[in-house]
PDBQT receptor file of N, H, CA, C and O in Angstrom, charges set to zero:
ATOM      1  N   UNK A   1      82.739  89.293 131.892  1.00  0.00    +0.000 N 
ATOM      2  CA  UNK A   1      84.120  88.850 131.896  1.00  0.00    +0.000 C 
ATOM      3  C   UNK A   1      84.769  89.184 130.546  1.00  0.00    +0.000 C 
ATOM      4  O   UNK A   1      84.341  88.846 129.442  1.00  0.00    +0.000 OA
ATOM      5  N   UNK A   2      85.894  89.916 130.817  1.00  0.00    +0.000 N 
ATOM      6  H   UNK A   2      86.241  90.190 131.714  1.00  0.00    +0.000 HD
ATOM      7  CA  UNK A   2      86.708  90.185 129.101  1.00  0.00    +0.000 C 
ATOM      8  C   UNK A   2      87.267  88.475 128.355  1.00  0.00    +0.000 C 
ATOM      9  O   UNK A   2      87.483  87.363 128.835  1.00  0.00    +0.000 OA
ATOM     10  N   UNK A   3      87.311  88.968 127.231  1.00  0.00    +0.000 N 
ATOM     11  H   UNK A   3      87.135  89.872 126.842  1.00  0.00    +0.000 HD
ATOM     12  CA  UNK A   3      87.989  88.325 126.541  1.00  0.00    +0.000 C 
ATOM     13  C   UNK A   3      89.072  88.014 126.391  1.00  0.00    +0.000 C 
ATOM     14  O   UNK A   3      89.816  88.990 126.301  1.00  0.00    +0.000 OA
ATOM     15  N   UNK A   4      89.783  86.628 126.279  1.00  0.00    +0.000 N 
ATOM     16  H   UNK A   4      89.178  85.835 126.351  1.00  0.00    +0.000 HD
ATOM     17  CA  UNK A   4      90.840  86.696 126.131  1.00  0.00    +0.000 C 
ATOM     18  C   UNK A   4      91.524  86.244 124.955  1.00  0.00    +0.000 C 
ATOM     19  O   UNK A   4      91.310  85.113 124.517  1.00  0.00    +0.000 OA
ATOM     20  N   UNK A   5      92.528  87.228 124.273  1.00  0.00    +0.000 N 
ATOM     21  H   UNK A   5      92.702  88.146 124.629  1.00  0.00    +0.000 HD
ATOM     22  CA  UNK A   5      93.154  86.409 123.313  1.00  0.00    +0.000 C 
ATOM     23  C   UNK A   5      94.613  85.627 123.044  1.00  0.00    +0.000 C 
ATOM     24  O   UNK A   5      95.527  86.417 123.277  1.00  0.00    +0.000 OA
ATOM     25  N   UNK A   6      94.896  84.872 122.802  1.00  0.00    +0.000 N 
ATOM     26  H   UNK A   6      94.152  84.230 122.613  1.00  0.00    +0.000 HD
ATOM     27  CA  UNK A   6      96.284  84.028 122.982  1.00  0.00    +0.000 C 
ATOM     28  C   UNK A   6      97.165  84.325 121.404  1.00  0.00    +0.000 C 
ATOM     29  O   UNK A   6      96.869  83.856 120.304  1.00  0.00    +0.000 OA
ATOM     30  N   UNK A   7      98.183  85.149 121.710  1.00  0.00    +0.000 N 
ATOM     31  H   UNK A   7      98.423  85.529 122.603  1.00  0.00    +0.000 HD
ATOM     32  CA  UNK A   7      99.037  85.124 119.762  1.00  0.00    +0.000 C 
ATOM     33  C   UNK A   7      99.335  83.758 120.234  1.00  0.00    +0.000 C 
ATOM     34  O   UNK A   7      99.391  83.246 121.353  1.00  0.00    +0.000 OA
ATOM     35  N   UNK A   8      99.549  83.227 118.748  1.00  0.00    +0.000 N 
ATOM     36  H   UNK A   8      99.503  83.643 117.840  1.00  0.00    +0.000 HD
ATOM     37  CA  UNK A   8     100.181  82.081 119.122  1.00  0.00    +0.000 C 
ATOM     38  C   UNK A   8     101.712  82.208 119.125  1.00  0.00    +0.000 C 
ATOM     39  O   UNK A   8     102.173  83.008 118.310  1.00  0.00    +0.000 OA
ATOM     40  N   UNK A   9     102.562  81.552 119.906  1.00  0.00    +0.000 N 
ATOM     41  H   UNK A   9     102.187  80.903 120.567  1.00  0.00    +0.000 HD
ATOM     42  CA  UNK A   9     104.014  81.837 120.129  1.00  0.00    +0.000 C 
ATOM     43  C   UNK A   9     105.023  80.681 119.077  1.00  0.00    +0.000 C 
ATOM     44  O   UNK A   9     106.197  80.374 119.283  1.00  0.00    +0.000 OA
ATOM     45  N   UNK A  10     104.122  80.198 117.928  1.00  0.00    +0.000 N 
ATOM     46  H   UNK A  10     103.169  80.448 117.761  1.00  0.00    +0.000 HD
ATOM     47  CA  UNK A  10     104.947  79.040 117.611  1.00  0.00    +0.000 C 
ATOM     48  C   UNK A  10     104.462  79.049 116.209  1.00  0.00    +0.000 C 
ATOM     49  O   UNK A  10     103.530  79.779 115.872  1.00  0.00    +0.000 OA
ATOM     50  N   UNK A  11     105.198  78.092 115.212  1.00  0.00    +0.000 N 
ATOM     51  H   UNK A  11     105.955  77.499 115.486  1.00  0.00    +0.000 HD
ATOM     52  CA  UNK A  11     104.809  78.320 113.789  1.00  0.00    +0.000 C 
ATOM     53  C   UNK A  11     104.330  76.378 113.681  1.00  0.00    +0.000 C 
ATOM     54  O   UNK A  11     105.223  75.611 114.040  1.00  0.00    +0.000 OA
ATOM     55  N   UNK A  12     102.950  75.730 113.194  1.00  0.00    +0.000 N 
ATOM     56  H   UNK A  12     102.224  76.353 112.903  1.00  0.00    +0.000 HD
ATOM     57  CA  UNK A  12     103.469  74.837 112.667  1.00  0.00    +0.000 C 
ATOM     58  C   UNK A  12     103.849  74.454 111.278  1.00  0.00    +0.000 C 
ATOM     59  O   UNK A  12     104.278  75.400 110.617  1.00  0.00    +0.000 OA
ATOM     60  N   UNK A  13     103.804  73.388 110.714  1.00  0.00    +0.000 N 
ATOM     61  H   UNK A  13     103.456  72.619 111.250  1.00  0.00    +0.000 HD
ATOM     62  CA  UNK A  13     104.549  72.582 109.985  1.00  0.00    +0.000 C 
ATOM     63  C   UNK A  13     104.025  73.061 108.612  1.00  0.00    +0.000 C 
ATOM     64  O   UNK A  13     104.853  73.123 107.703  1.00  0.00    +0.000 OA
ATOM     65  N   UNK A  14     102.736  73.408 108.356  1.00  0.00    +0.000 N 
ATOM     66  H   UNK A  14     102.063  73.357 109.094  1.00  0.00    +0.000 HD
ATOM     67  CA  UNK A  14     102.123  74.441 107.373  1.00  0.00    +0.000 C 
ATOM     68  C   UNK A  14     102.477  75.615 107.133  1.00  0.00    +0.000 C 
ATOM     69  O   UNK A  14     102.551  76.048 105.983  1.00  0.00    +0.000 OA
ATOM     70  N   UNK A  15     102.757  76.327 108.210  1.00  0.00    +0.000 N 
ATOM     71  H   UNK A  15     102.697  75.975 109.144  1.00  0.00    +0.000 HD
ATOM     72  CA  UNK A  15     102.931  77.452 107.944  1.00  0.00    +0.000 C 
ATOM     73  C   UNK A  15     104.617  77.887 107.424  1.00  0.00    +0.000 C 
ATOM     74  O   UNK A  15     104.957  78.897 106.809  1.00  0.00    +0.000 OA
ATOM     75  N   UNK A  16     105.476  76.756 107.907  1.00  0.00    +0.000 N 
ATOM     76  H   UNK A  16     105.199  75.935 108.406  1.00  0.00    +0.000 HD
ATOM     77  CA  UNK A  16     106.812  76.953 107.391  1.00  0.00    +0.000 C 
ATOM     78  C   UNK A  16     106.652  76.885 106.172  1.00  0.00    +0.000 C 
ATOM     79  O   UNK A  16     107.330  77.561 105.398  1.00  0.00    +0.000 OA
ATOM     80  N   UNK A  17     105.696  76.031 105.773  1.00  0.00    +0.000 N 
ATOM     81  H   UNK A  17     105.146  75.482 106.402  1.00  0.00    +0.000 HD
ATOM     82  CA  UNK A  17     105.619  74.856 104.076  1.00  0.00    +0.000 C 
ATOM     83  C   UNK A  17     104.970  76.297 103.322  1.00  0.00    +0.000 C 
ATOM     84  O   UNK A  17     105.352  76.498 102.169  1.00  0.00    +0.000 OA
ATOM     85  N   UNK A  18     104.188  77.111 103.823  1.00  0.00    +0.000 N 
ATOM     86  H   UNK A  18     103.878  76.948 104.759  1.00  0.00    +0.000 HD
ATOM     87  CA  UNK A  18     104.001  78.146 103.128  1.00  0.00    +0.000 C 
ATOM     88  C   UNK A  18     104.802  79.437 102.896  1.00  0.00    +0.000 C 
ATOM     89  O   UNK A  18     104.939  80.110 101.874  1.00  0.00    +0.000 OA
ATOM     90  N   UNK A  19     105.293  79.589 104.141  1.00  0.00    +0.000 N 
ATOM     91  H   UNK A  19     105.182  79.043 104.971  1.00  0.00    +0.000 HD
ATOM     92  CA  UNK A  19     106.582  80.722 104.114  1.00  0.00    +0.000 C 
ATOM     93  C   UNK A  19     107.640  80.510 103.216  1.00  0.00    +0.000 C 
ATOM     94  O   UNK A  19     108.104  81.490 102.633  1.00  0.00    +0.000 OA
ATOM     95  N   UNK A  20     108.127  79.316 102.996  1.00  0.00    +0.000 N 
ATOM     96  H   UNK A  20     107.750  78.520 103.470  1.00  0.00    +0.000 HD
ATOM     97  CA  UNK A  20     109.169  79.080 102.802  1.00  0.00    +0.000 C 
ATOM     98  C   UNK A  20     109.083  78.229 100.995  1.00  0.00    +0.000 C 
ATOM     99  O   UNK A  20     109.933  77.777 100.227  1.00  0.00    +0.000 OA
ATOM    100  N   UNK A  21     107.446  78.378 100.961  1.00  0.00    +0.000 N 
ATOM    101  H   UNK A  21     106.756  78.745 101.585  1.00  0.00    +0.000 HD
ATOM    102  CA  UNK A  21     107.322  77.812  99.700  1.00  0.00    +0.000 C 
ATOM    103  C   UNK A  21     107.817  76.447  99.111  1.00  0.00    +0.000 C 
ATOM    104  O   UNK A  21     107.991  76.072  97.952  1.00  0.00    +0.000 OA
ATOM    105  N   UNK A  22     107.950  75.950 100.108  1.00  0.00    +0.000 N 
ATOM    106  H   UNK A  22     107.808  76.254 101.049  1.00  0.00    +0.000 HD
ATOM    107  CA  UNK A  22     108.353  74.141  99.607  1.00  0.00    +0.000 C 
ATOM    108  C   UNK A  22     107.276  73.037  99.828  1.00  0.00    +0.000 C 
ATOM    109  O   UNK A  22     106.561  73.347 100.782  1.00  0.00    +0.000 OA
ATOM    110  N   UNK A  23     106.972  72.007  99.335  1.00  0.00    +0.000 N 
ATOM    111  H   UNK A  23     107.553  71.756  98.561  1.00  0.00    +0.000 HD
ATOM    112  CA  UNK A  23     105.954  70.945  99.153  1.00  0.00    +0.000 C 
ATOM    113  C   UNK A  23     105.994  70.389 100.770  1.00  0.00    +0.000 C 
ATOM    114  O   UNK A  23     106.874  70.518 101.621  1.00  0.00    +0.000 OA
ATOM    115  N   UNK A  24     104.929  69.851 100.816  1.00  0.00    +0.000 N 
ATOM    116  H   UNK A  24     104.214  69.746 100.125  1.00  0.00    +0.000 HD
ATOM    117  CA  UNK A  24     105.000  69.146 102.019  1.00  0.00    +0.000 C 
ATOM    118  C   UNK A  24     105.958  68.315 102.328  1.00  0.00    +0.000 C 
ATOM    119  O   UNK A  24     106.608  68.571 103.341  1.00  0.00    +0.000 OA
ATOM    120  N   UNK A  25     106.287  67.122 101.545  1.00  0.00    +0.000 N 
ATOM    121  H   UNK A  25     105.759  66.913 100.722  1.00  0.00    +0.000 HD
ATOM    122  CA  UNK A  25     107.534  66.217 101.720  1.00  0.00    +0.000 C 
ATOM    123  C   UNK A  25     108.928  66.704 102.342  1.00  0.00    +0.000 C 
ATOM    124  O   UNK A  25     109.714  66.317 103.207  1.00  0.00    +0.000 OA
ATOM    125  N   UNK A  26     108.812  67.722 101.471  1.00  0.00    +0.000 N 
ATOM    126  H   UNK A  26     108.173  68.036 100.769  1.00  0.00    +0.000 HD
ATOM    127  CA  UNK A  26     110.577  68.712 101.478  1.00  0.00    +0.000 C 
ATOM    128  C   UNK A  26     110.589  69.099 102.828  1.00  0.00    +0.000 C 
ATOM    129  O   UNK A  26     111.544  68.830 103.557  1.00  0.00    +0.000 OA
ATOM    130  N   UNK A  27     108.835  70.181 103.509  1.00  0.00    +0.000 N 
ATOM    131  H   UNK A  27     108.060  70.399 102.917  1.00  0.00    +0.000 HD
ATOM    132  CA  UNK A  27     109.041  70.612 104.346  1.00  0.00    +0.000 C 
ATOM    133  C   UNK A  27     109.294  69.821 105.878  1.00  0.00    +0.000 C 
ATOM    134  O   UNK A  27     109.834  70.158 106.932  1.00  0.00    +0.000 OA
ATOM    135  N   UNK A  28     108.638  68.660 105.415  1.00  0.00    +0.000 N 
ATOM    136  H   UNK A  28     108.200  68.385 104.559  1.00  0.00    +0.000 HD
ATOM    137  CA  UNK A  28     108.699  67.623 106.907  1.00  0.00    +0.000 C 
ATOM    138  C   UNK A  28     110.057  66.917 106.978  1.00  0.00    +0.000 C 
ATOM    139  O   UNK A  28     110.208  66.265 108.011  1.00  0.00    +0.000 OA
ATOM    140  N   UNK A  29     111.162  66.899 106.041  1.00  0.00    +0.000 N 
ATOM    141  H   UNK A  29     111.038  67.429 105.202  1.00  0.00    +0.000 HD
ATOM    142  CA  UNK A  29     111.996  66.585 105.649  1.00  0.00    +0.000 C 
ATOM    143  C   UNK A  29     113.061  67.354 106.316  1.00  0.00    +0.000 C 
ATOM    144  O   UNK A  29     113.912  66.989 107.127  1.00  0.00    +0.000 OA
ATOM    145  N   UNK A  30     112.787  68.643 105.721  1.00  0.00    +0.000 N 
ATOM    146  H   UNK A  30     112.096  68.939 105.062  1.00  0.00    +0.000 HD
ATOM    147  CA  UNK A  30     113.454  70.111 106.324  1.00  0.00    +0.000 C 
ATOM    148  C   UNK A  30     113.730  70.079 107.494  1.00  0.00    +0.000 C 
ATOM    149  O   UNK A  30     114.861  70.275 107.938  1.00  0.00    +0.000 OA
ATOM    150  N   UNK A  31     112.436  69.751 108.355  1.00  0.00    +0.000 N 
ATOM    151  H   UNK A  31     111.517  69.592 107.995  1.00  0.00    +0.000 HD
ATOM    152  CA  UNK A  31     112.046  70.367 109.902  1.00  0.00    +0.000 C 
ATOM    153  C   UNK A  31     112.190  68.718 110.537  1.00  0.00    +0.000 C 
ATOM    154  O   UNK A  31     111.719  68.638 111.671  1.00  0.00    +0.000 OA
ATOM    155  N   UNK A  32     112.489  68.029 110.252  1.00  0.00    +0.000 N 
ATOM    156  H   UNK A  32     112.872  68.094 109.330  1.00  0.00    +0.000 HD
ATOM    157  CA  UNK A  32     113.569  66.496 110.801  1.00  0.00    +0.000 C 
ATOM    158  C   UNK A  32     114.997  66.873 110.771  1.00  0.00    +0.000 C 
ATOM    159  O   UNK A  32     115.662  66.557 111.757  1.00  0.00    +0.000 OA
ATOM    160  N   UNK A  33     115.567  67.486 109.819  1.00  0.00    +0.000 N 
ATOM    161  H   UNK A  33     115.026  67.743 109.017  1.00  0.00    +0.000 HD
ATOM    162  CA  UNK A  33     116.764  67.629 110.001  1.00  0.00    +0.000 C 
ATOM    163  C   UNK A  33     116.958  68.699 110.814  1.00  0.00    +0.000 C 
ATOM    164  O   UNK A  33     117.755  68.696 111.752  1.00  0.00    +0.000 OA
ATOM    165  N   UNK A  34     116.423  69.410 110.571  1.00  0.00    +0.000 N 
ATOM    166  H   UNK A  34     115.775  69.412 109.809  1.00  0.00    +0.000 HD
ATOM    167  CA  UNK A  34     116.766  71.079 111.934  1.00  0.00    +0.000 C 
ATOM    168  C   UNK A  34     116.414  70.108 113.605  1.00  0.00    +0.000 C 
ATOM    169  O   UNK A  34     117.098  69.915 114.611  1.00  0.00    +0.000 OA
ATOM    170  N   UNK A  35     115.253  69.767 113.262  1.00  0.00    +0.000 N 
ATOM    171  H   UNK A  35     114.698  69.924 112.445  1.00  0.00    +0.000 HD
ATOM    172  CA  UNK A  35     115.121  69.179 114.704  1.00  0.00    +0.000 C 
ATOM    173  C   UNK A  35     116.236  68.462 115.584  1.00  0.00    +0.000 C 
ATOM    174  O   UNK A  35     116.376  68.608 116.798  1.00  0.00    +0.000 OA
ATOM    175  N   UNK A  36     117.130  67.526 114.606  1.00  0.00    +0.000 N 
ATOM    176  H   UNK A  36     117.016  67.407 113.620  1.00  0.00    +0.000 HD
ATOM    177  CA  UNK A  36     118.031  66.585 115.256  1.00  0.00    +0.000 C 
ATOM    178  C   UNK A  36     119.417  67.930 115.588  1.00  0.00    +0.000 C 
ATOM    179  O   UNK A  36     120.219  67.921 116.522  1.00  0.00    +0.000 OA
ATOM    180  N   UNK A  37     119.305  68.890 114.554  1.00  0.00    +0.000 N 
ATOM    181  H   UNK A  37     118.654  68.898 113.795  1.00  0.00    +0.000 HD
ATOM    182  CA  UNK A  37     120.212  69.832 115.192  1.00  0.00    +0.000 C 
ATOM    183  C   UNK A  37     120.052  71.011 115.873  1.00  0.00    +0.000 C 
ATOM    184  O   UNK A  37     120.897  71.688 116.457  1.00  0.00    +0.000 OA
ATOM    185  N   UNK A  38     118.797  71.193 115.725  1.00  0.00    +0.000 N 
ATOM    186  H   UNK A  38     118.110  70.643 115.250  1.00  0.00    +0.000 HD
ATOM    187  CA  UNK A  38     118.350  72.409 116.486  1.00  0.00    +0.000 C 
ATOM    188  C   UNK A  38     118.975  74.012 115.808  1.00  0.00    +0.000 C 
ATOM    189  O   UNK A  38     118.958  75.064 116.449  1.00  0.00    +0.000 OA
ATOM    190  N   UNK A  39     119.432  73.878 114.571  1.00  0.00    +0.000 N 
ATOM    191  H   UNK A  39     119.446  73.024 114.051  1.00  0.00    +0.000 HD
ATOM    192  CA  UNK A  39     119.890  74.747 114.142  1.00  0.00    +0.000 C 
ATOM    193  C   UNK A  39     119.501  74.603 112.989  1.00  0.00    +0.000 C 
ATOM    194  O   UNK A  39     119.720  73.459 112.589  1.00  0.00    +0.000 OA
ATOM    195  N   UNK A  40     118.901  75.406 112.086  1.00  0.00    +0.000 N 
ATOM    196  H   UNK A  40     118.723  76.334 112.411  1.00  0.00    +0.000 HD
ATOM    197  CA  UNK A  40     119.533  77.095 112.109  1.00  0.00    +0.000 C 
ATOM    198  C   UNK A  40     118.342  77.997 113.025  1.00  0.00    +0.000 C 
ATOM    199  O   UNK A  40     118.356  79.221 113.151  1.00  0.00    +0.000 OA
ATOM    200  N   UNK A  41     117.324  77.057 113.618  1.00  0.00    +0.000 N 
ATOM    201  H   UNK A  41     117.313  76.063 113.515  1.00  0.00    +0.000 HD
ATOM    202  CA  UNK A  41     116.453  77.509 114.271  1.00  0.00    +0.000 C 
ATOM    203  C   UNK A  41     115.652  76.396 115.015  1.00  0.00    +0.000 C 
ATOM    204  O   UNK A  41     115.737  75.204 114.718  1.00  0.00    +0.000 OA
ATOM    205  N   UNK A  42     114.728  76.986 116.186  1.00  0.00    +0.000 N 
ATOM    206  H   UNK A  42     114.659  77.955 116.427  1.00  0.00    +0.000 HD
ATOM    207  CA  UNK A  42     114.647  75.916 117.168  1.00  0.00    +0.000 C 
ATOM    208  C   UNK A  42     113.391  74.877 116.802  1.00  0.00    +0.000 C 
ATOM    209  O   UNK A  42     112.365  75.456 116.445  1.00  0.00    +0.000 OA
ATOM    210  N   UNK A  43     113.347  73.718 116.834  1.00  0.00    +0.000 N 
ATOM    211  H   UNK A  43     114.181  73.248 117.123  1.00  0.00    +0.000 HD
ATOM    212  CA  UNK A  43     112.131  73.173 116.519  1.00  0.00    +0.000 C 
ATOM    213  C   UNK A  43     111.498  71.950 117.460  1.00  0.00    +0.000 C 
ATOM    214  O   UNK A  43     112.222  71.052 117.889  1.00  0.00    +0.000 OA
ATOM    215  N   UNK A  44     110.443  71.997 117.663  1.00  0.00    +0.000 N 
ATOM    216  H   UNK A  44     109.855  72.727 117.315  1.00  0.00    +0.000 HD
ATOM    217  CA  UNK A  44     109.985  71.087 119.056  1.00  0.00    +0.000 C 
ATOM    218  C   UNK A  44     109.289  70.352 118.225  1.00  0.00    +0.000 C 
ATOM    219  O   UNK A  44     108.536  70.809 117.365  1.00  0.00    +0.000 OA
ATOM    220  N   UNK A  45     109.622  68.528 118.553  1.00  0.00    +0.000 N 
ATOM    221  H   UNK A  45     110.234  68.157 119.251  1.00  0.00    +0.000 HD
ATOM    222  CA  UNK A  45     108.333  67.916 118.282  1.00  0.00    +0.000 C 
ATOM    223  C   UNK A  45     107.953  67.126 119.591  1.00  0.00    +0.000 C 
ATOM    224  O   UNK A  45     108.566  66.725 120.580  1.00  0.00    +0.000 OA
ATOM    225  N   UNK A  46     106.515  67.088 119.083  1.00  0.00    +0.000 N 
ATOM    226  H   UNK A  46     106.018  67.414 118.280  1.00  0.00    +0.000 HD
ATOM    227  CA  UNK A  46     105.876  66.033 119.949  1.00  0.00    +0.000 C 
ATOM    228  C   UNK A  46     104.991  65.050 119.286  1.00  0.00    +0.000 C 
ATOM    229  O   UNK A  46     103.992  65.093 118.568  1.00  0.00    +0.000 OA
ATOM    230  N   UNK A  47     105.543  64.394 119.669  1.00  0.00    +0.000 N 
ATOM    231  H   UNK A  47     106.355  64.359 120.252  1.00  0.00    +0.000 HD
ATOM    232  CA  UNK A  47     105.339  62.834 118.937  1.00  0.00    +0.000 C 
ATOM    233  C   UNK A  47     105.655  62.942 117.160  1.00  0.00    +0.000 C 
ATOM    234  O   UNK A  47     106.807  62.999 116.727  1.00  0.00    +0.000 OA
ATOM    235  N   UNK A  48     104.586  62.956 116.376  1.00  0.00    +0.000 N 
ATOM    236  H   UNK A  48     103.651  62.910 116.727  1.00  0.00    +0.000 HD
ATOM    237  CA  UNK A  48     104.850  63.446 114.939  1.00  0.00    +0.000 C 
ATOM    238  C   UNK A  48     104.534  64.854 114.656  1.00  0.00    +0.000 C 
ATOM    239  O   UNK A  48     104.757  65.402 113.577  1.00  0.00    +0.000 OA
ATOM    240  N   UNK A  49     103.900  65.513 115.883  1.00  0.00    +0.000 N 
ATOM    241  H   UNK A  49     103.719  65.068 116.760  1.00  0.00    +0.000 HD
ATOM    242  CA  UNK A  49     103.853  66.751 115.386  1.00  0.00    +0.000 C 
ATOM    243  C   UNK A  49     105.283  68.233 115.651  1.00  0.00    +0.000 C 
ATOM    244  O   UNK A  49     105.892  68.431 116.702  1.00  0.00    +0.000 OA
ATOM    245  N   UNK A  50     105.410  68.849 114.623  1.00  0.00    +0.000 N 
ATOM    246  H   UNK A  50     104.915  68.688 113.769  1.00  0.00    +0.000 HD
ATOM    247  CA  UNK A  50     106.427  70.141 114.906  1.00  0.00    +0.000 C 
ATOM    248  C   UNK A  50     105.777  71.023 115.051  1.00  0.00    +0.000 C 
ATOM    249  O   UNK A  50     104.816  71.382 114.369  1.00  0.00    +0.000 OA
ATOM    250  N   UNK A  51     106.508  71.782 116.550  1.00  0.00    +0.000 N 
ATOM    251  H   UNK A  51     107.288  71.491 117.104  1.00  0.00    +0.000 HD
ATOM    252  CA  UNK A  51     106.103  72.937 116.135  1.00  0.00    +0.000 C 
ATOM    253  C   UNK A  51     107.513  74.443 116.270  1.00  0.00    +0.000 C 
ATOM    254  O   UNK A  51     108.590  74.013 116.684  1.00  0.00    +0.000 OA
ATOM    255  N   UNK A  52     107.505  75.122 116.134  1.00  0.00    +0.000 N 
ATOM    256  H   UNK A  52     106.631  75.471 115.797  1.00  0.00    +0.000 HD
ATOM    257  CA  UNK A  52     108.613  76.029 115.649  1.00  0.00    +0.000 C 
ATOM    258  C   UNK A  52     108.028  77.768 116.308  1.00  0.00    +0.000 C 
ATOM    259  O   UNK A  52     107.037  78.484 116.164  1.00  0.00    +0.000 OA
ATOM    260  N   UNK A  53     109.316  77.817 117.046  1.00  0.00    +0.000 N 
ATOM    261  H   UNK A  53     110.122  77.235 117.163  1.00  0.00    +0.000 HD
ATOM    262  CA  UNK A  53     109.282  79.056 117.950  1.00  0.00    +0.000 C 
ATOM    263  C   UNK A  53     109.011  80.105 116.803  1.00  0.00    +0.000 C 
ATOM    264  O   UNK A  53     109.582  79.951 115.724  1.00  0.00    +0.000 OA
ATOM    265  N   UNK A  54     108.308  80.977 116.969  1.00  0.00    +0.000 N 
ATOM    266  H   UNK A  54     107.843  81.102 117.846  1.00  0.00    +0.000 HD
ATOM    267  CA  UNK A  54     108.090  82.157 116.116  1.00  0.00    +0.000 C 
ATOM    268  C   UNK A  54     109.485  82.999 116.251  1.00  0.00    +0.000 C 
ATOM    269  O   UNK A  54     110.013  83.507 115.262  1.00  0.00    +0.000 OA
ATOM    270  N   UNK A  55     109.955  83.084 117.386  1.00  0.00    +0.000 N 
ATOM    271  H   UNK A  55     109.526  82.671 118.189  1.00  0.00    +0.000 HD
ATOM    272  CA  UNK A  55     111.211  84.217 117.384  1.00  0.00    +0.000 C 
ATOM    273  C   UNK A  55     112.139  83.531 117.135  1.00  0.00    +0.000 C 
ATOM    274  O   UNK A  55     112.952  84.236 116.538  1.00  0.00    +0.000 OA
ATOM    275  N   UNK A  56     112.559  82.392 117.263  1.00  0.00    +0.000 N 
ATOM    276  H   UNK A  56     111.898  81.818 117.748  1.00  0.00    +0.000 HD
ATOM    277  CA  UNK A  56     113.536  81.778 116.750  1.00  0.00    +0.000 C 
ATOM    278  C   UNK A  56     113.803  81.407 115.094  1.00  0.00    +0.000 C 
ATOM    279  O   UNK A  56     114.862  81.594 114.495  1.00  0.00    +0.000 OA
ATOM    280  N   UNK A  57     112.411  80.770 114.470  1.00  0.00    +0.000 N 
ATOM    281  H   UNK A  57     111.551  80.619 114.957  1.00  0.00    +0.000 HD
ATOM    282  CA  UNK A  57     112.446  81.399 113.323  1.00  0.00    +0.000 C 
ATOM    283  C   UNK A  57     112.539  82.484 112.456  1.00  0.00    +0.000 C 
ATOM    284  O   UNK A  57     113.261  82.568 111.463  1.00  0.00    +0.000 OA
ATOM    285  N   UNK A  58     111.787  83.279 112.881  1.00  0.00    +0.000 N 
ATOM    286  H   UNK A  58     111.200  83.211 113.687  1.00  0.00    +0.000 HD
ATOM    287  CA  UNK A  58     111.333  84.613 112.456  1.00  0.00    +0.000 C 
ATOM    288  C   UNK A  58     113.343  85.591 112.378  1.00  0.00    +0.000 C 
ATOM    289  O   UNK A  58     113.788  86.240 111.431  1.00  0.00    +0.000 OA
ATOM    290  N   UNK A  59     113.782  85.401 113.228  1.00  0.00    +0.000 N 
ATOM    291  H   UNK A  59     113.420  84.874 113.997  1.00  0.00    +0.000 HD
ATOM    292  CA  UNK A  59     115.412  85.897 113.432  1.00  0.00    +0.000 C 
ATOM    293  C   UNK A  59     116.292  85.088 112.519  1.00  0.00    +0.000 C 
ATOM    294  O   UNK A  59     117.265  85.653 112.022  1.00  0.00    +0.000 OA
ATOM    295  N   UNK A  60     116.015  83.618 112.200  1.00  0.00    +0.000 N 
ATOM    296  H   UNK A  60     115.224  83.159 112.604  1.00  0.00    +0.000 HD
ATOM    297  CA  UNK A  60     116.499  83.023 111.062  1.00  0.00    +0.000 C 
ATOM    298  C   UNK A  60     116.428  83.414 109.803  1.00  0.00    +0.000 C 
ATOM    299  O   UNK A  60     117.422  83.569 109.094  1.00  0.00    +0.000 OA
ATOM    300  N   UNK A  61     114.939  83.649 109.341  1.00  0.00    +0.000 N 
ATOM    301  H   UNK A  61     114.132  83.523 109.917  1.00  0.00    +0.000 HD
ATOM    302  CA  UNK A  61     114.599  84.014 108.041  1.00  0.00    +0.000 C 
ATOM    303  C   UNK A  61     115.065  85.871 107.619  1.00  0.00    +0.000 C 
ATOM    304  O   UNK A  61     115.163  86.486 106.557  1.00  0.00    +0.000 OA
ATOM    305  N   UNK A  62     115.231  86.194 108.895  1.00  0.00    +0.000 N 
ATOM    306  H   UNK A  62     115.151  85.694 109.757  1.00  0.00    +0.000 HD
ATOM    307  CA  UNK A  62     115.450  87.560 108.427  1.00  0.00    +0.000 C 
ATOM    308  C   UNK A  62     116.558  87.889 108.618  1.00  0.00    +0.000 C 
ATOM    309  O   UNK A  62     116.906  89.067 108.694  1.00  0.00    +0.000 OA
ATOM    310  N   UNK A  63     117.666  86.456 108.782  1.00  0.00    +0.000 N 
ATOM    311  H   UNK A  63     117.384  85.499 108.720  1.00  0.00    +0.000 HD
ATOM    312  CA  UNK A  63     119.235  86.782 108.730  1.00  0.00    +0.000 C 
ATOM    313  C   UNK A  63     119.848  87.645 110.020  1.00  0.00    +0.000 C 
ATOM    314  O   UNK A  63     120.618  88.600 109.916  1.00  0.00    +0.000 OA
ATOM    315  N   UNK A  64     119.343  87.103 111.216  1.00  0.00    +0.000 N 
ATOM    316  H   UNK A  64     118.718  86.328 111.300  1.00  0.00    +0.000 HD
ATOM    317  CA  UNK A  64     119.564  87.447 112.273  1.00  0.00    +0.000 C 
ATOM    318  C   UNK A  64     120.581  86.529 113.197  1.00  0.00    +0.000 C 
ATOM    319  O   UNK A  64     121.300  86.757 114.169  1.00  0.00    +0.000 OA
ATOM    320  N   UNK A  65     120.289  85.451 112.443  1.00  0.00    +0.000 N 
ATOM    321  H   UNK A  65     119.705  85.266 111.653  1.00  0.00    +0.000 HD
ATOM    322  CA  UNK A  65     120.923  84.416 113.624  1.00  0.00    +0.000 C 
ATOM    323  C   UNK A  65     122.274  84.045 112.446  1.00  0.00    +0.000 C 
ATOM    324  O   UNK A  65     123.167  83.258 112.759  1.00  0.00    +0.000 OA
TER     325      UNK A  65
């Protein structure tokens, strides 16, 4: 049976905090306020966890949206 591999389709809450080079506090901070607006990019939580569309970010940071 082949293998299967899954990209993942979503960024979490680390990986913004590293992209984006801000402390943890700032970043969970950050990604509460986008969440309640859903802008400047899309962000899902569930329960306390975020997680963040790769293409929806990814088009943010590179001045797309």
């Amino acid at each position: 049976m082949a293998e299967r591999t899954v990209q993942a389709k979503v960024y979490d809450a680390e990986d913004i905090q590293q992209i984006l080079g801000l402390g943890r506090s700032k970043t969970y901070e950050f990604l509460g306020e986008v969440n309640k607006k859903q802008k400047p990019f899309r962000v899902i939580k569930i329960g306390r966890i975020y997680r963040i569309p790769k293409d929806s970010f990814d088009k943010w940071i590179d001045g797309e949206i």
